[in-house]
N, C-alpha and C positions, 0 to 999 in steps of 0.2 A: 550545734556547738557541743563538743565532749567535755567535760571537766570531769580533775579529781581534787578532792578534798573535802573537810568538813562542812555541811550543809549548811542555811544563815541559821537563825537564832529562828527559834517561831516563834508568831506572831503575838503580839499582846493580846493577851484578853481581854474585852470589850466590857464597859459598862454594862452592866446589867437592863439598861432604859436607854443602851445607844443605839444609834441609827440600825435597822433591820433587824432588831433582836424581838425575838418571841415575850418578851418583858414587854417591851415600849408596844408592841403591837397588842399585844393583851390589855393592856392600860388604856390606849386612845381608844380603841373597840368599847370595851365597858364603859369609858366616860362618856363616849359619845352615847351610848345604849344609857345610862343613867340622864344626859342632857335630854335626849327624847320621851324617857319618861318624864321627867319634874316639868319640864316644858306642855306635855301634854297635857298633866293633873295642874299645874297652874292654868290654861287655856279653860281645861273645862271647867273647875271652879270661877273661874273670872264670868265661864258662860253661863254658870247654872246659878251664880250668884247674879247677874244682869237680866236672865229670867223672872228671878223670885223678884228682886225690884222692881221688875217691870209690872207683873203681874200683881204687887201691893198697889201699883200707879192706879192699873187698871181700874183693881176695888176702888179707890179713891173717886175715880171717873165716873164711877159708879151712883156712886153714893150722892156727888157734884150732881149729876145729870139728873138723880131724884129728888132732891132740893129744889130744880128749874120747875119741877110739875108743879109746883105751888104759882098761886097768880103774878103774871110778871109785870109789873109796874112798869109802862113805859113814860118819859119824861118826852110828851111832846115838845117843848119848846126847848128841850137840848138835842133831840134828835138822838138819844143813846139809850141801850137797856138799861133797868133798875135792876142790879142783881140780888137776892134776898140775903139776909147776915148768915153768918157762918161757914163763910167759904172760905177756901184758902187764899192768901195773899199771887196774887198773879194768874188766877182764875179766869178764864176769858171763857162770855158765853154770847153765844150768835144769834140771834132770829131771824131766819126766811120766810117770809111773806107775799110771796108773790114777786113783785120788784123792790121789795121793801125791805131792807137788812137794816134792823137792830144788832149794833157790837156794844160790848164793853169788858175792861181789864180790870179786876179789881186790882188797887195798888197795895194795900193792905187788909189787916183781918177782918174781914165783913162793913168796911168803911173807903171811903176813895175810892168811887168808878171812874173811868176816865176812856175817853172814845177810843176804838181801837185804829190803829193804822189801818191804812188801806189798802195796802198789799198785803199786808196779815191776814187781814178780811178776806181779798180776794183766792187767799191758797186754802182759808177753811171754807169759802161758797164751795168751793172745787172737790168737795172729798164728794163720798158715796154717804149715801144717805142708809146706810146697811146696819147700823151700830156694832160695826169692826172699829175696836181700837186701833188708830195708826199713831206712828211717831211720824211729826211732819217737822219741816225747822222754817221758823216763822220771823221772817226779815225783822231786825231791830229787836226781837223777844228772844231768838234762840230755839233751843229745841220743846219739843211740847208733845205730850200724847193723846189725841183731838178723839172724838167720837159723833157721829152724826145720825139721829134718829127722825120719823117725822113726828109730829105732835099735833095731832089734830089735821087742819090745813094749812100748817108750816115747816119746817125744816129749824129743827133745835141742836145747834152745835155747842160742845162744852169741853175746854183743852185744858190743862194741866202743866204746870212750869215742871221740863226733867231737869233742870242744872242740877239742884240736890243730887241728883240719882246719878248725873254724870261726873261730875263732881265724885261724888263714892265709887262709883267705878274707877277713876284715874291714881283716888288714893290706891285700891286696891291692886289694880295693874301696878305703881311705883312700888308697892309692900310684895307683892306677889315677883319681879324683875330681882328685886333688892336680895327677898331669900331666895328665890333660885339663882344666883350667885352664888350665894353665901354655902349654900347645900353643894355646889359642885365643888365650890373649891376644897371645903372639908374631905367629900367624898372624893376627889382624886389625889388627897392626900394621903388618906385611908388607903384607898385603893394600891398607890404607889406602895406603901408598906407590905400590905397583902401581897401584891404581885411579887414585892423584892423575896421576900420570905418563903412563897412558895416555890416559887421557880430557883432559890436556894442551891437545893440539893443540884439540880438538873444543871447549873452551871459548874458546879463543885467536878459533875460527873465530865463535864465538858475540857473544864483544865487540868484534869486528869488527863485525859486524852489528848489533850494539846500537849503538854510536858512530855510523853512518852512517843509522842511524834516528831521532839525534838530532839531524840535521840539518835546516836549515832547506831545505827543496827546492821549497816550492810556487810561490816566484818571486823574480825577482833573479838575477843573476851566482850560481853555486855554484864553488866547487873542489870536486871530489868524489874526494880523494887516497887515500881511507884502501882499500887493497887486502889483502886476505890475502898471510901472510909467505909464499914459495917453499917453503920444509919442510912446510908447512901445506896446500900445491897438489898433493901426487906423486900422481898420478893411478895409484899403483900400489896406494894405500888408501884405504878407503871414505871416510875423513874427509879424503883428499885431492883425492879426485874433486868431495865438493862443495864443497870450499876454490875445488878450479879452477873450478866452476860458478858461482862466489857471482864468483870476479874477473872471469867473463866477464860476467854480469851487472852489475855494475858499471860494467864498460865501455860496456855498452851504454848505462847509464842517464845515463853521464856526457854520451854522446854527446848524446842525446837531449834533454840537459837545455841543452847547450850550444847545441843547433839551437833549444831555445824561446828562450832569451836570445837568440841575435841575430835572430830574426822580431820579439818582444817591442820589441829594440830599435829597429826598424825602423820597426816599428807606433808606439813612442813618439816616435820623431825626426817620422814624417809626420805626426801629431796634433801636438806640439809645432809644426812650420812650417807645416800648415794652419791652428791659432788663430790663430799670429804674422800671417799673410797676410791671414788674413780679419779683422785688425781695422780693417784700413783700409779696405777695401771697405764694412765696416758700418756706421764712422763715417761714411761717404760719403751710406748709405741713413739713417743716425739722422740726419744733417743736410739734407737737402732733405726727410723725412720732417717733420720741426719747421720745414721754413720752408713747407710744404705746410697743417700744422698751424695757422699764423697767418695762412695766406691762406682758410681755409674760407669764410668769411665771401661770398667772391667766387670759391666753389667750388660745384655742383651740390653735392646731398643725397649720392648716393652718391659720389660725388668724395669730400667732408669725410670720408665714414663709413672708404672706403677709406683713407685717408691716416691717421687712428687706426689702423685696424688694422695698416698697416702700420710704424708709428710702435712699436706696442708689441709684434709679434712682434721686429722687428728690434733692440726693446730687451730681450726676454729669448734671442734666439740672440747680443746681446755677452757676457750674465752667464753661457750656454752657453760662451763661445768662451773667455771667462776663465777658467771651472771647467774645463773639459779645458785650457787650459795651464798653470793652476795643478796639476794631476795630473800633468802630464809632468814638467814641474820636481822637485816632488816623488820621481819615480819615478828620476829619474837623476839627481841630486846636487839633493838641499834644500838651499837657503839662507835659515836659518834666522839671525834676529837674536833671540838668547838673549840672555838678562837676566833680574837677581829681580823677581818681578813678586806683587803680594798676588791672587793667586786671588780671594778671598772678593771684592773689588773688581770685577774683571771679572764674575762673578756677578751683581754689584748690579746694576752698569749692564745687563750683556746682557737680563737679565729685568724692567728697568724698563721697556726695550725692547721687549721681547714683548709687556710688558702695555697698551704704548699700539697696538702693532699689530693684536693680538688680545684688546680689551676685554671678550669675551661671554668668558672664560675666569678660571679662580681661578686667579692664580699668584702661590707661597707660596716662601718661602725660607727656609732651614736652615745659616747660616753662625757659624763660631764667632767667639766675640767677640775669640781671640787671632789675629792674623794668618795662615793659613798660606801659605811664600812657597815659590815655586817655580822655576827657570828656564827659564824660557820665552819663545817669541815673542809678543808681546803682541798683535801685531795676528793671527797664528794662533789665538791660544789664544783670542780674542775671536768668531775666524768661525766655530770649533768649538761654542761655546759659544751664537753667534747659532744655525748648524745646527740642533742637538739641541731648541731652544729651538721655531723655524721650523715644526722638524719634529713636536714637540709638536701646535703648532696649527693648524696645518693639515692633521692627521689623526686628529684628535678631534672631537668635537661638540662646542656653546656648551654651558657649564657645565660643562667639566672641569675636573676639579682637578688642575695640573700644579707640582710642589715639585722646586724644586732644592737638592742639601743640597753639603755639602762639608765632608770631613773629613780627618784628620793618621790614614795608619794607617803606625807607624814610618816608615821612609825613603821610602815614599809617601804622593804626596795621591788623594784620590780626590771624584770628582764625579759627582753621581748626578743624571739628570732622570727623577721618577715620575709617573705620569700616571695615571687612574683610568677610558681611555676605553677602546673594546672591544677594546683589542688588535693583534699585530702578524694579520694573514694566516695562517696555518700553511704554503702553500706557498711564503711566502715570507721567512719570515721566521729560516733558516740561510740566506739570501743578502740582506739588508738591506746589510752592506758592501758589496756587490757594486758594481761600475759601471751605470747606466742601469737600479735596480731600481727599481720604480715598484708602490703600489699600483692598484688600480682604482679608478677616481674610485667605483664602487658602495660599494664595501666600507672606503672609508676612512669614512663617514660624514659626510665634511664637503664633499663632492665638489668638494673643489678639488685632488686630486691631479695634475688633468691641469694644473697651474701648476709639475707639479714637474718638476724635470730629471731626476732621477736617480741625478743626483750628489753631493747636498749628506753624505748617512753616508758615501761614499767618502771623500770630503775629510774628515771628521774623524778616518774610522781611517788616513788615507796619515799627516795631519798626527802623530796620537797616536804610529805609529809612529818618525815622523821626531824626536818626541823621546825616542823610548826607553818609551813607554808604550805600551797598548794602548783597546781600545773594545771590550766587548761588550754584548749586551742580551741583557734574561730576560721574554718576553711571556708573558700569558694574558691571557685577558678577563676585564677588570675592574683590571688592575694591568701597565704597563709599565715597566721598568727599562731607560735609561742608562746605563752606568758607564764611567766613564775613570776610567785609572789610569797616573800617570803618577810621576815621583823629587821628591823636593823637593829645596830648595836648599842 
């Protein structure tokens, strides 16, 4: 698809923390990197502080299990151990005897023994007799840190109530959950700031570059003002080095773009005064060429033959000589005679037009029955429209069908010429606006392209421009599309 006219608008600038930016991506990264630490130093505090408790238990066990070496009172006629005072409340100590197990729980400080269960019983008969502390969990009592030594010729077990301990652990894991919250959220608030601030500059340098990308630079006069700010340039950081590289470049481009403007202009002034000159010399050769024309009669054979041909190249290098001064005009100040003018009117007529020129062809029309008005040059908007028309038929074959429609889309009109014939070229048809673009008389099908100049789609995208509209086309074989698109009135 070829188009001409002014590029869209570029694109907005993005959140600094939106989707795929070097912001949000540097943020989630560190939070997470901050989540993995505070998670880690909470875990390992929660374990080194369930250690040290553990191992006060231990001493505890300790100290319990040296207590038992004093004489242990048993109460035959209750069948349970006597445990001696000063133990802790929920104290359980065991004796094996052979087949003979003495339990007892104390329920409180050095008072209240009371028999133990006997699945309790049965999980402390079951330890190693090694005096390794274990944490065992003892049905109906919970969890407990048990110790098993022999004593003589029995087996002395002495356990330990952990709820306290567990208990302090879950406080500690809810305190330890609660601030690593409380610390991430601070910290990706912080962090959010941090990132916005420093990545600052580097988005400042970015919609710079975006603005100046939205410039129109392929031709015409440019000012190309927009530089990176000085803060933005310290070549003593990275994002200042290429702040500085982006304004050198700039400069360059500016320069560059200033030396095509004034060759451009150069080249348009000598086009401009070479048409203006050569129309009097052509009127010169179109006038003794027509009086040469009416003396054939009492001219030799090729005498007459030559004096036609000469008669009508020199009458298509004057509509040459107009179509390039009609472009220079255009190119350096249009003067345009604007007025509301009904579109659908010019339509009529242009393509009455076509159709008495190029009779072997179907051409249909698509206008609506309410007015649409526009302001425009009327005798431009007509040579645009004779153009696209022209150019219809004379690069199609007999029996195309070529429709020209015209419609209101909101604050523009738009004008369509569709044609049904084989098509633009492909190598040339992203350069149809071009100046001097020409089919191959082969390949157009109708082989009259070498009648064409080359100019005639110029002239309609310089003119569309010049009113603030555009011209592009959408070819394949079997279907060509025109479109202008221009403001209404």
């Amino acid at each position: 698809m070829a188009q001409h006219g002014s590029p869209g608008p570029p694109a907005r600038e993005p959140s600094p923390l939106g989707p795929g930016t070097l912001g949000r991506r540097l943020l989630v990264r560190t939070v997470l990197l901050v989540t993995l630490v505070a998670v880690g130093l909470s875990a390992s505090t929660l374990l080194a502080t369930g250690e040290s408790l553990m191992r006060s238990v231990d001493r505890q066990l300790d100290a319990a299990f040296q207590r038992q070496d004093r004489r242990i009172q048993n109460h035959s006629d209750d069948g349970f151990i006597q445990l001696p005072p000063g133990q802790a409340a929920g104290t359980i100590v065991l004796n094996i005897h052979g087949d003979e197990v003495l339990a007892g729980i104390l329920t409180d400080s050095g008072r209240g023994v009371e028999r133990l269960d006997v699945r309790a019983a049965r999980t402390l008969v079951a330890l190693p007799a090694d005096g390794t502390p274990r944490t065992v969990r003892l049905e109906g009592y919970g969890p407990y840190r048990a110790m098993a030594l022999p004593v003589g010729g029995s087996i002395r077990v002495v356990a330990l109530p952990l709820n306290e301990v567990m208990h302090a652990l879950e406080e500690m894991l809810g305190l330890a959950i609660t601030l690593t919250l409380i610390a991430l959220a601070v910290a990706a608030l912080v962090l959010r700031t941090v990132v916005v601030r420093s990545l600052a500059p580097l988005n400042r340098l970015a919609g710079t570059a975006n603005r100046v990308s939205g410039l129109e630079l392929s031709r015409g006069e440019v000012e190309l003002r927009e530089r990176v700010a000085p803060e933005d340039a310290d070549p003593c950081s990275e994002v200042g080095r290429v702040g500085q590289a982006l304004n050198h470049l700039l400069g360059r481009v500016e320069g560059a773009l200033a030396a095509r403007q004034a060759s451009e202009t150069r080249v348009r002034q000598f086009v401009a005064d070479a048409s203006h000159e050569l129309r009097n010399p052509l009127a010169a050769i179109l006038g003794y060429a027509e009086l040469g024309r009416r003396m054939k009669g009492e001219l030799p054979t090729d005498a007459a033959h030559a004096m036609e041909r000469t008669h009508a190249e020199a009458e298509r290098m004057s509509h040459l000589v107009e179509d390039l001064l009609l472009l220079a005009r255009l190119d350096s100040r249009p003067d345009l005679e604007l007025g509301p003018v009904d579109v659908g009117e010019i339509v009529l007529n242009a393509t009455s037009d076509a159709q008495a020129a190029e009779p072997d062809h179907d051409w249909g029309i698509d206008v609506p029955e309410t007015p649409v008005v526009a302001r425009v040059d009327r005798h431009r908007f007509h040579q645009v429209v004779a153009n696209l028309l022209a150019n219809a038929g004379r690069h199609t074959p007999a029996g195309t069908e070529v429709t020209m429609a015209v419609r209101a889309e909101g604050p523009w009109v738009v004008v369509t010429v569709t044609d049904n014939g084989p098509g633009i070229p492909p190598e040339i048809r992203d350069s149809v606006f071009e100046r001097f673009t020409r089919a191959d008389a082969a390949r157009s099908r109708s082989g009259r392209s070498k009648d064409s100049t080359g100019l005639g789609l110029a002239i309609v995208a310089a003119v569309m421009e010049a009113h603030g509209g555009s011209a592009t086309v959408d070819s394949a074989p079997g279907r060509t599309v025109f479109t202008l698109r221009f403001p209404r009135a």
